[in-house]
C-alpha positions in Angstrom: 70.8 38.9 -44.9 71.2 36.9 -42.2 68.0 37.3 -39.2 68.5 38.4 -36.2 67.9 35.6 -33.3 69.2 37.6 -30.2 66.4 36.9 -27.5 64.1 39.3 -26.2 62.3 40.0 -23.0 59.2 39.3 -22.0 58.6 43.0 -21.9 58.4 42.7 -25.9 55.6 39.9 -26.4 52.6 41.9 -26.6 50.4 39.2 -25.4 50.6 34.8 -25.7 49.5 33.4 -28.7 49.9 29.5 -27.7 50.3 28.3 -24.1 52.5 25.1 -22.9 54.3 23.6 -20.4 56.9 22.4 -22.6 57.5 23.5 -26.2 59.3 21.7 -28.5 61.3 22.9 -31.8 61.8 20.5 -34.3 59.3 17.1 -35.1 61.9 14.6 -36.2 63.5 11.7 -34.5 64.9 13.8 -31.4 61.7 16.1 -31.0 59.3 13.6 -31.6 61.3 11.2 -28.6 60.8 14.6 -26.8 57.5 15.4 -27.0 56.5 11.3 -26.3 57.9 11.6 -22.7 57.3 14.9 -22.0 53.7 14.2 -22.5 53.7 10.9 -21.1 55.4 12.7 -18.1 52.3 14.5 -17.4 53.4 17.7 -19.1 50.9 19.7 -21.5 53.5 19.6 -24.9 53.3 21.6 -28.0 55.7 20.8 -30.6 56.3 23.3 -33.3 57.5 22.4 -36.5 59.3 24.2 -39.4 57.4 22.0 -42.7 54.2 21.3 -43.2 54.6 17.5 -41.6 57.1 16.1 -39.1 60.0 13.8 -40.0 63.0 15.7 -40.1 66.4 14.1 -41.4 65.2 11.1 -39.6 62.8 10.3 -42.3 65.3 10.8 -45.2 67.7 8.2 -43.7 68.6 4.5 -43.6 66.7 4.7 -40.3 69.6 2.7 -38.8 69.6 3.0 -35.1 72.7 1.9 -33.0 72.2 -0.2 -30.3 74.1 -3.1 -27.6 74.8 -4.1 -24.7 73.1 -7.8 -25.4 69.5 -6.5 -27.1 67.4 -9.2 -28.2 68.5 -9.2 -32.3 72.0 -8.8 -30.5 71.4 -12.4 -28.5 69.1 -14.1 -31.3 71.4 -13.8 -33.6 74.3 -15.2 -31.3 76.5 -12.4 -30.6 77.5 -11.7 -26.7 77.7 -8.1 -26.1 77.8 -6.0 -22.6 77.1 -2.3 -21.5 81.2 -1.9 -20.8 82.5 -3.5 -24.4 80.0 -0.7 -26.5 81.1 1.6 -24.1 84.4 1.1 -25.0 83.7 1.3 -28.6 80.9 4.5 -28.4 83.5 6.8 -26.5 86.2 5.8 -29.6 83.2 6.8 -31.9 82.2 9.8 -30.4 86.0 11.0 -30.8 88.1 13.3 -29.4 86.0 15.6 -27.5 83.6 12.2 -26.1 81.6 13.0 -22.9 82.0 10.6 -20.4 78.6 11.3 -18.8 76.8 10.8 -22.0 79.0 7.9 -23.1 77.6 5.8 -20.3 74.1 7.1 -20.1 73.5 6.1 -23.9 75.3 2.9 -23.0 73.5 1.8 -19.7 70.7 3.3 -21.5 70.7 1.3 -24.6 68.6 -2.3 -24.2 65.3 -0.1 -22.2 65.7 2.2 -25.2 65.8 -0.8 -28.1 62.9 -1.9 -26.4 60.8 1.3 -25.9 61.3 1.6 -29.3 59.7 -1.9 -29.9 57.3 -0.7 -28.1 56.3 1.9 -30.3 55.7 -1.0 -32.7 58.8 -0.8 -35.0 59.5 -4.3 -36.3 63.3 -5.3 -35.4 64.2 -8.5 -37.2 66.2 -11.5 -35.3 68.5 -11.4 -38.6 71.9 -11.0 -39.0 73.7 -9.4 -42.6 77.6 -10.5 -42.4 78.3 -8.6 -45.7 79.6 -5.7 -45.3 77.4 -2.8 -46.1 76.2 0.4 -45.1 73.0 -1.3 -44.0 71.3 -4.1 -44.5 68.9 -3.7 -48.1 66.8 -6.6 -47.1 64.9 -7.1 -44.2 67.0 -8.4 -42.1 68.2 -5.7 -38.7 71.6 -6.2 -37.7 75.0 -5.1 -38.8 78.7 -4.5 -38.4 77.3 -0.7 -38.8 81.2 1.1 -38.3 84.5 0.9 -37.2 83.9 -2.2 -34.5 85.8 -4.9 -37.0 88.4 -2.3 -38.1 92.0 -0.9 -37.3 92.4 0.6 -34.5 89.4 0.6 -32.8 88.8 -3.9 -33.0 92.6 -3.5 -30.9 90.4 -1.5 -27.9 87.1 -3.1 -27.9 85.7 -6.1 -28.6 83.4 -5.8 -31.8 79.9 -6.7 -32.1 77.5 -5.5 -34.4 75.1 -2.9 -33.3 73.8 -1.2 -36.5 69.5 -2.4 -36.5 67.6 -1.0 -39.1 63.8 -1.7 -39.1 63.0 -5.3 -40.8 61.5 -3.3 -43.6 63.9 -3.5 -47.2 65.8 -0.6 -48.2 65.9 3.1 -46.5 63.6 3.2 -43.8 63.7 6.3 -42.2 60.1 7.1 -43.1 58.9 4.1 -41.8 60.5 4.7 -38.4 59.5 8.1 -38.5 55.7 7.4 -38.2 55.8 5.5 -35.4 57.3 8.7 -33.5 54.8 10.8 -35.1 51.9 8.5 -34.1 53.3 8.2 -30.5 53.7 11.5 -30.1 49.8 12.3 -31.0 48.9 9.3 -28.9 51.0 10.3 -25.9 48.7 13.6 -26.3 51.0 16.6 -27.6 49.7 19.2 -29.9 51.4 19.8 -33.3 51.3 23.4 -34.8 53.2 22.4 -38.4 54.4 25.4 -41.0 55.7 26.9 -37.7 59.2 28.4 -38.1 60.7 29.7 -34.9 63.1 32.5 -35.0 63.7 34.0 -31.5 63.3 33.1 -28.1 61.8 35.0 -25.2 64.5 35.5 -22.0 64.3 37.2 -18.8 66.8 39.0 -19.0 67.5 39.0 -15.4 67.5 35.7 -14.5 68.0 34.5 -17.9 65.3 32.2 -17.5 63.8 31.3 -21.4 59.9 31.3 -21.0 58.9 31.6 -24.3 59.6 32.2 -28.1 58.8 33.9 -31.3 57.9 32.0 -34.3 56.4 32.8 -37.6 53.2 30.5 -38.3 52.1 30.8 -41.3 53.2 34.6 -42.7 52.2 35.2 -38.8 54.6 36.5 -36.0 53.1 34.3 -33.0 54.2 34.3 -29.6 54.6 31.1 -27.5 54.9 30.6 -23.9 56.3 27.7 -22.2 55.9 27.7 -18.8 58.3 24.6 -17.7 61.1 24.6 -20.6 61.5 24.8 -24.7 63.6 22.1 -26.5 65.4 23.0 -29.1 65.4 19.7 -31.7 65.7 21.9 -34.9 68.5 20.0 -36.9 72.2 20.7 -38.2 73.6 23.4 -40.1 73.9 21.7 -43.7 72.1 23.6 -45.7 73.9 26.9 -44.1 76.6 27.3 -46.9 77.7 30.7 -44.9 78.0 28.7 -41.4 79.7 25.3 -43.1 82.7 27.7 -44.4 82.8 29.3 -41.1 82.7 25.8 -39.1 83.1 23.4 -41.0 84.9 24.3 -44.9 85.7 20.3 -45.7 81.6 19.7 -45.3 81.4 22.2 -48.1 82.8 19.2 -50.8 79.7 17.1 -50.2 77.1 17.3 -53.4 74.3 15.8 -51.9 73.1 17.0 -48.6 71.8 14.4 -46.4 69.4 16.1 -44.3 66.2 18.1 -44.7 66.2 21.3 -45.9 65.2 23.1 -42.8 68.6 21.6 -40.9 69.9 25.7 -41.9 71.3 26.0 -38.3 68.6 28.3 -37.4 67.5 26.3 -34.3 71.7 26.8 -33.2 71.5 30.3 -34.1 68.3 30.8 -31.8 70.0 29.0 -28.7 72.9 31.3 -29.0 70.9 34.2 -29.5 70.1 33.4 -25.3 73.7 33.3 -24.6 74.7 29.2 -25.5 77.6 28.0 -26.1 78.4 25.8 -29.3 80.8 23.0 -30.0 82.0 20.4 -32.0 80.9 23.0 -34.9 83.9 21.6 -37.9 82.8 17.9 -37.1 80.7 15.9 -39.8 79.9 13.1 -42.0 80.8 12.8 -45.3 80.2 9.4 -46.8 81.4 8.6 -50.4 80.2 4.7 -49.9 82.6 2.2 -52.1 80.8 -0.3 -50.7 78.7 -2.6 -50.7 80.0 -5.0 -52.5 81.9 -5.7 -49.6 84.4 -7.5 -52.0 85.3 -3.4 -52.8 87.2 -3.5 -49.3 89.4 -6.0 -50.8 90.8 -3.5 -53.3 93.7 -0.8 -53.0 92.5 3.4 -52.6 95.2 5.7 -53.9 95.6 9.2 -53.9 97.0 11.2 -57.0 100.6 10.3 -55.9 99.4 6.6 -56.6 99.8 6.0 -52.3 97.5 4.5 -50.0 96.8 6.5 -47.4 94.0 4.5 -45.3 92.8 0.7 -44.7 90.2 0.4 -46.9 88.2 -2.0 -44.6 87.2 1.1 -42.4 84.0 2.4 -41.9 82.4 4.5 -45.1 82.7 7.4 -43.0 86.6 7.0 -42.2 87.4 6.3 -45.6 85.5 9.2 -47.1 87.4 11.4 -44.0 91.0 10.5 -45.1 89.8 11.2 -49.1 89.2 14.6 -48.4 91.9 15.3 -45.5 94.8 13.0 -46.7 94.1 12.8 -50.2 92.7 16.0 -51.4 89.6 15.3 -53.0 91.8 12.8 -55.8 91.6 9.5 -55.3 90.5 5.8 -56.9 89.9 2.3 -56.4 92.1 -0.1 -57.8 89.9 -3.2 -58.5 90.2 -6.1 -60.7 87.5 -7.9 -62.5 87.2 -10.3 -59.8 86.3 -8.2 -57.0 84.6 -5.2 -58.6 80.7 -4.6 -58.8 78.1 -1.6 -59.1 78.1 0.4 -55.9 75.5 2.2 -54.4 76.8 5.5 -54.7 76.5 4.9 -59.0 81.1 5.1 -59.1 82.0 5.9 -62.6 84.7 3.9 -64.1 87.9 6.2 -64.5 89.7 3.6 -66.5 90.3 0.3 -67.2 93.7 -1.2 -68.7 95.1 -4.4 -69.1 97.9 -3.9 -66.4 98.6 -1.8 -63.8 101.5 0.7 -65.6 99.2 1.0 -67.9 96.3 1.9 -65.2 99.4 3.9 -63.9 99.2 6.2 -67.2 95.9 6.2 -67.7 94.9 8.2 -64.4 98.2 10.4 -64.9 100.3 9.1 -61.8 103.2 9.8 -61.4 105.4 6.8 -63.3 106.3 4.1 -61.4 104.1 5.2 -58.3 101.2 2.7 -58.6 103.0 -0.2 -60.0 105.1 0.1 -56.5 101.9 0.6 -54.4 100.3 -2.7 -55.6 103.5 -4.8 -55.6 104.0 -3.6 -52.1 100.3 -4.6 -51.3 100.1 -7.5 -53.1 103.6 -9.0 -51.4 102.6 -8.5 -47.9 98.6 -9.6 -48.4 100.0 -12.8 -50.1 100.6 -13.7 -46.5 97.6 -11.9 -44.9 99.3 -8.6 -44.0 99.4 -5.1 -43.8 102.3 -3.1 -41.8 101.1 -0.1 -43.4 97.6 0.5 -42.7 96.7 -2.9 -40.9 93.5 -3.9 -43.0 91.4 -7.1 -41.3 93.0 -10.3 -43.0 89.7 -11.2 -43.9 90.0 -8.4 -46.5 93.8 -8.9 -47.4 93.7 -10.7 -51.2 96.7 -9.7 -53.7 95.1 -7.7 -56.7 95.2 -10.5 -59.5 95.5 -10.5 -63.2 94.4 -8.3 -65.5 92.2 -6.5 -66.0 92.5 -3.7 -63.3 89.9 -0.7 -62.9 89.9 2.2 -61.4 86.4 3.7 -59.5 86.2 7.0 -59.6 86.2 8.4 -56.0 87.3 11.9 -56.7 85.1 14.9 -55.5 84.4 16.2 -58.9 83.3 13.1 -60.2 81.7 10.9 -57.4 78.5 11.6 -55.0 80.1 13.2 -51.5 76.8 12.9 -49.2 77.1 14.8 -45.4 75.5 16.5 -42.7 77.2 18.3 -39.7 77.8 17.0 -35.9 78.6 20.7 -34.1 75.6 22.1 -32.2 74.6 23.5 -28.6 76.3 22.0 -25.7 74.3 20.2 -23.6 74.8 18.4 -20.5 73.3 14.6 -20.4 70.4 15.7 -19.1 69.5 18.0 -21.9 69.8 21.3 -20.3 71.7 23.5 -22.1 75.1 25.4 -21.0 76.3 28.6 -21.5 80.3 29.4 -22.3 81.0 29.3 -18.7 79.1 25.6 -18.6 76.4 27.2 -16.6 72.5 25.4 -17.5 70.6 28.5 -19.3 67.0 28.1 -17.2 64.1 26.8 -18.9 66.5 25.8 -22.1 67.6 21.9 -23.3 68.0 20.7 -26.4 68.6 17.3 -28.6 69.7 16.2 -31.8 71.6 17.4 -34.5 71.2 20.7 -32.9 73.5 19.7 -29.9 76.9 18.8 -30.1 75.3 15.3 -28.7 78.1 12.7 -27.5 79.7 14.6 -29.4 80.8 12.5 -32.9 83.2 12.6 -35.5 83.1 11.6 -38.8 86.1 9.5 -38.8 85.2 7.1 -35.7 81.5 7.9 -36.5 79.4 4.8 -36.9 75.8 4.6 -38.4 72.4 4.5 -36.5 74.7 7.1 -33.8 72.8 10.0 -35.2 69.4 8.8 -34.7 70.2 6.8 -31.6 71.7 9.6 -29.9 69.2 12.1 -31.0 66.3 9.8 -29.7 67.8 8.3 -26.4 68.7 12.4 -25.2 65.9 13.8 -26.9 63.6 11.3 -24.4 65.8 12.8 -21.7 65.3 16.2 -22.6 61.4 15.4 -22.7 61.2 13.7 -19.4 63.6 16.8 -17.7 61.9 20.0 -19.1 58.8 17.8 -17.9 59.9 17.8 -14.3 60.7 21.5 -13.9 59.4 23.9 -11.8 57.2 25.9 -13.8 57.7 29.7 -13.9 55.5 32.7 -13.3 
């Protein structure tokens, strides 16, 4: 049974548990960011969170952050990058729907927020990875981190790299993590943990929110906040029942990559005060072939034995076109020289001697493959690709035998995702109704929002946690600055 997270009035609180100028929903990368400026704005912050620690989805991630426009790993390490080149690149990536305002406030934004983070005391690396990878597994920071190097978005902005993960080795979401959490005790917010919020409080004649109802504990507590709440609750992934209304391809990913709380309830609640939601079928999905980089020299088929992407893209493009082009069926044609263990544990579908016999093995139809690979191998021989245009760095002709096949298909290989679609905010944070009207007292950051918005197909990693960090400090410093109600 689904709970009901209409508003109610103020009529219905029966008397304030907890008291604050701003209250915050959510502890992870976007309401920790929040609750940091808000409090160092002055304000009196309470952050309610929904487990019994903060860390959110941030913690259980690469901890990747996406950052340019010349920081100082950016210029150490010898690349040349400006505010208008990853502008040009972060509206591709955002996709479709891409909001101009927040394009170029995350942009103009981006070298004061690499260094506020530094601040914080999380240890960026003057190191460069060239390989390409999904992040860096040492401890070096910076990466080609998506699409920058890739058709067609390298033929509308020049690349850079702009993925920096933490100079820790590994996933280091955690690690980043408690830096926010530390700041945000330092910066002196309050933290009520086990704290699941589940309505909020409107007047309902100027639709002003001023409050909200949360269950602390087996407890139904009311909470006032007397300048503005944030919503920072997380996605919908874990919401079978909202990813088949919103967002059915999300539904073939086995692994969830979020935390368990991201159940859409902190969406529901801002809806349930009359906001509007968009961006709601957009996602990742990441079946990683690599690293080994080498994997991007190899040819991805679909059950017809076609190509039907260049396999050079980002992880998140690939995995896209698997699922939309190719149905869920699809392999890897490797031979021994280029293949190696990925990440993401690829069985081996088959291996045979040639490729008509490869061809047979995975039940293609006969004669399909063996004209896919002479076609590729031809027009790589002299470092090309008229079909899909794949970076000549990554054109090689498939050599001799023997060829395999990595199992890439959704029944057999790990589809790992987590949702985009959310609230709509403006850049500020304030959150807008259907008629793009600001709901008073309400904002909002994170996977929650629709942020920039993102898809998965231009997506590029460390976009999630830089644009739920960079707006979630936004959000902080503007419910900070509001009048306060009566």
């Amino acid at each position: 049974m689904t709970t009901d997270t209409t508003a109610v009035p103020p009529s219905a609180v029966p008397g304030w548990n907890h008291e604050a100028d701003v209250v915050i929903v959510g502890h992870g990368g976007a309401g920790a960011s929040a609750a940091i400026e808000a409090a160092r704005a002055g304000a009196d912050v309470l952050v309610l969170e929904r487990m019994t620690r903060g860390g959110g989805t941030t913690a259980l991630s690469t901890g990747v952050v996406y950052f340019g426009g010349g920081t100082r790993v950016q210029r150490a390490c010898g690349f040349e990058d400006t505010v208008e080149e990853m502008a040009k690149h972060v509206r591709l990536a955002a996709g479709r729907h891409a909001d101009e305002d927040k394009v170029q406030a995350f942009c103009e934004g981006s070298v004061e927020h690499f260094e506020w983070m530094c601040a914080l005391g999380v240890d960026f690396a003057d190191s460069y990875v060239a390989e390409k990878t999904t992040h860096p597994f040492g401890e070096e920071t910076l990466f080609y981190s998506g699409n920058e190097k890739a058709h067609p978005f390298v033929e509308h902005a020049r690349p850079a790299p702009r993925g920096h993960k933490p100079a820790r080795p590994g996933e280091v979401g955690g690690y980043l993590m408690e830096f926010f959490l530390r700041a945000t005790h330092e910066a002196g917010a309050r933290v009520l943990n086990e704290c699941r919020v589940e309505r909020l409080v409107q007047d309902p004649a100027t639709r002003r929110v001023v409050g909200l109802v949360a269950d602390h504990d087996g407890t139904t507590v009311h909470v006032r906040a007397r300048r503005g709440v944030i919503l920072a609750a997380g996605g919908f992934i874990m919401n079978k029942a909202m990813l088949a209304e919103h967002a059915p391809d999300l539904l073939d990913c086995n692994w969830e990559a979020a935390s368990p709380a991201d159940d859409g309830l902190g969406i529901r609640v801002g809806q349930g005060a009359g906001a509007d939601v968009a961006n709601m079928s957009e996602g990742l999905a990441v079946n990683a072939i690599y690293p080994p980089g080498t994997h991007c020299m190899g040819v991805l088929v679909d059950e017809r034995g076609q190509r039907f992407v260049n396999e050079d893209a980002y992880v998140g493009r690939t995995t896209d076109a698997m699922l939309r082009r190719a149905g869920g069926r699809c392999w890897l044609i490797l031979d021994d020289e280029i293949h190696g263990p990925t990440q993401a544990f690829h069985k081996v579908a088959a291996v045979e001697a040639t490729i008509a016999d490869l061809e047979a093995a995975l039940g293609i139809p006969d004669g399909q493959l063996v004209h896919t690979v002479d076609t590729y191998n031809r027009f790589a021989a002299h470092g090309e690709d008229p079909l899909f245009h794949k970076a000549p760095e990554f054109l090689r002709p498939l050599g001799e035998g023997p060829y395999g096949a990595l199992d890439c298909t959704t029944a057999g290989s790990i589809y790992a995702g987590f949702t985009f679609g959310g609230l709509v905010t403006r850049a500020s944070g304030e959150v807008l109704d259907p008629t793009g009207t600001a709901i008073p007292g309400l904002y909002a950051a994170g996977r929650v929002s629709a942020g920039l918005p993102l898809e998965g197909r231009t997506y590029a990693s460390g976009l999630s946690i830089g644009d739920a960090t960079f707006f979630g400090r936004v959000a902080g410093r503007t419910a900070a600055g509001a009048a306060p109600h009566d």
